[in-house]
LUMVOTOR-307035 format. One record per residue (C-alpha): x, y, z. Coordinates in steps of 0.05 Angstrom, whole numbers, plus 5000, padded with zeros to 4 digits. Layout:
! residues N
NODE     x     y     z
NODE     X     Y     Z
...
END
This chain:
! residues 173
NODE     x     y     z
NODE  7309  1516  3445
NODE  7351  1469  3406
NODE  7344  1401  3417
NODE  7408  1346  3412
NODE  7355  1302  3362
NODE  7332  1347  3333
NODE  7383  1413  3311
NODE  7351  1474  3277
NODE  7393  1504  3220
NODE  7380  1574  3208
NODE  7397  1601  3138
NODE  7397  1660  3088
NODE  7405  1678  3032
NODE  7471  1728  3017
NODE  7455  1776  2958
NODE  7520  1807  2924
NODE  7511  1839  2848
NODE  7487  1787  2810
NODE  7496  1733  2859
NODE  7452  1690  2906
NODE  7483  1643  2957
NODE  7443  1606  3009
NODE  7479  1599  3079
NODE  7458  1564  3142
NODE  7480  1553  3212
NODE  7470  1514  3276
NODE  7480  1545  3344
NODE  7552  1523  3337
NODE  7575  1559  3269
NODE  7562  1566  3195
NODE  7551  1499  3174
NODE  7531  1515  3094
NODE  7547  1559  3040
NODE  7521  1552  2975
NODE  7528  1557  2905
NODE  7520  1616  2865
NODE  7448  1623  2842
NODE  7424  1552  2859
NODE  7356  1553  2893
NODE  7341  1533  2955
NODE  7335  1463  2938
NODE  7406  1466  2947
NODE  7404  1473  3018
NODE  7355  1425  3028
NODE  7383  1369  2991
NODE  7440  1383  3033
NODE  7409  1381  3096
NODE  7368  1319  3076
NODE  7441  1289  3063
NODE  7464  1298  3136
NODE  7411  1316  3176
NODE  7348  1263  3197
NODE  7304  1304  3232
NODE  7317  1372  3235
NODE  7283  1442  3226
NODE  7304  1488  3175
NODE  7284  1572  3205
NODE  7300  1628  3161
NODE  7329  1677  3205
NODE  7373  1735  3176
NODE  7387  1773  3234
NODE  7421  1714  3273
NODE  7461  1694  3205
NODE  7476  1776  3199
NODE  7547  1766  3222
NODE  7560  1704  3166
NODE  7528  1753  3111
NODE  7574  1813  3139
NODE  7646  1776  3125
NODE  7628  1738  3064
NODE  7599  1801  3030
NODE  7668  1833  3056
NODE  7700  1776  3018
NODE  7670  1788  2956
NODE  7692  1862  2969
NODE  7768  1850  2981
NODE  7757  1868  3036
NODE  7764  1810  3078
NODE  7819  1751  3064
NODE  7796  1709  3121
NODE  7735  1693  3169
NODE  7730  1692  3245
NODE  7665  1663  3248
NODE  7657  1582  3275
NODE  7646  1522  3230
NODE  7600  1474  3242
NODE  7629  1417  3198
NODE  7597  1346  3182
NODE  7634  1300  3148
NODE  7677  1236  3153
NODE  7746  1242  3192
NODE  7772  1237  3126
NODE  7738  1300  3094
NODE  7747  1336  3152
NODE  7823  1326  3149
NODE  7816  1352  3073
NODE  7775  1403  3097
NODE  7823  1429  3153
NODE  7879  1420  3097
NODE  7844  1465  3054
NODE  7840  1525  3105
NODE  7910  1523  3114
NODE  7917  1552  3029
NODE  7944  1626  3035
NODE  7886  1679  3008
NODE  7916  1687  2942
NODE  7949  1625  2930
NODE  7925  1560  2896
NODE  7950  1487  2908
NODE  7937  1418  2880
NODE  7899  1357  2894
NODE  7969  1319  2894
NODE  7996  1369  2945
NODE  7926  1366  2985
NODE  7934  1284  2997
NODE  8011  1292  3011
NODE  7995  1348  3058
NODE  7941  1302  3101
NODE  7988  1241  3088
NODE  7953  1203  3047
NODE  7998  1216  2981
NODE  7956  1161  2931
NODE  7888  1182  2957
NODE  7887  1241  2901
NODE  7814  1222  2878
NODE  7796  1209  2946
NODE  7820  1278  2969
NODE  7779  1309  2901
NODE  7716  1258  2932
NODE  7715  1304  2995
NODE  7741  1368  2960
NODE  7675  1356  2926
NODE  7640  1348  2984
NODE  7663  1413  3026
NODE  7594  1440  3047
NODE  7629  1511  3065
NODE  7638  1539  2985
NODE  7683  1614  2997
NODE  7702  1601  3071
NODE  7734  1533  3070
NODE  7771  1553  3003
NODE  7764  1493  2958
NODE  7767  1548  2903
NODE  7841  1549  2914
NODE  7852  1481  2889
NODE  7875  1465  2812
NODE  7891  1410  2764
NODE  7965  1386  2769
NODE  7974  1425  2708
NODE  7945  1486  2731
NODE  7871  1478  2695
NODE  7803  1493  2741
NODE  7773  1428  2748
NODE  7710  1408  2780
NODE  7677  1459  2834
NODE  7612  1441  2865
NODE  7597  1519  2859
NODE  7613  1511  2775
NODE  7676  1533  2750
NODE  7647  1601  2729
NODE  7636  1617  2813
NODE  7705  1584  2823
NODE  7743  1628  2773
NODE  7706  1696  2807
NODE  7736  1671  2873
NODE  7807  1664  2843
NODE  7794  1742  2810
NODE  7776  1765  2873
NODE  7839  1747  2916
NODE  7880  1759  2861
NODE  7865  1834  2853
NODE  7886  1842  2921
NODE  7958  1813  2917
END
């Protein structure tokens, strides 16, 4: 049993083609989603980051239903998740955050449109801070976002993994 001081995460690891992506949960919802072949260092540099004391379980059966819509993503087969987030961050990041899952599957916006969008229209490196910082890679789609001039710029997945997103979603439209 979970206790409040002490959360367990419970991750996996997602295996698609080529790829490997860590993911972890809490009781509440996915909470993690890696980068594309990173070890699991990853994860725990991440959890080090936002977590004091906590236990880390592998457990693929109770992160099945995480594994089962992302690997439909990568499919086109899924444009959207109903699974819960988990999300720890700063009111700020989580307002980025909540801006980013309102991009259409398929479309792309800008880090200018992001900050106007959360009202914050000069806090463009600010909103690319906590873009940055989005611990939910594929499902909170920071993919989606571009230079003003259209370019892929910085993805904490590498721009290779954030390109393969964009292909994805753009064979289905």
């Amino acid at each position: 049993m979970e206790e409040m001081n002490e959360p367990i995460l419970y991750w996996s690891l997602i295996r698609y083609q080529k790829w490997s992506i860590h993911i972890a949960a809490t009781s509440k919802g996915l909470c993690f989603v890696g980068s594309i072949d990173k070890t699991y260092q990853e994860l725990e540099d991440w959890v080090s980051k936002y977590f004091s004391k906590t236990t880390l379980k592998q457990n693929d059966d109770k992160l099945e239903p995480f594994k089962l819509e992302i690997l439909e993503f990568f499919q086109g087969k899924r444009k959207s998740f109903s699974f819960p987030f988990d999300l720890y961050g700063t009111p700020f990041q989580l307002a980025v955050w909540d801006a980013l899952k309102a991009i259409p599957y398929g479309k792309t916006t800008t880090y200018s449109e992001i900050a106007e969008a959360i009202d914050k229209p000069k806090a463009v490196r600010a909103v690319g801070t906590a873009i940055g910082a989005n611990p939910l890679l594929i499902s909170i789609p920071c993919h989606r976002v571009l230079g003003k001039d259209g370019s892929l710029t910085g993805y904490r997945g590498g721009l290779t993994m954030k390109k393969q997103l964009l292909q994805i979603e753009q064979q289905l439209e």
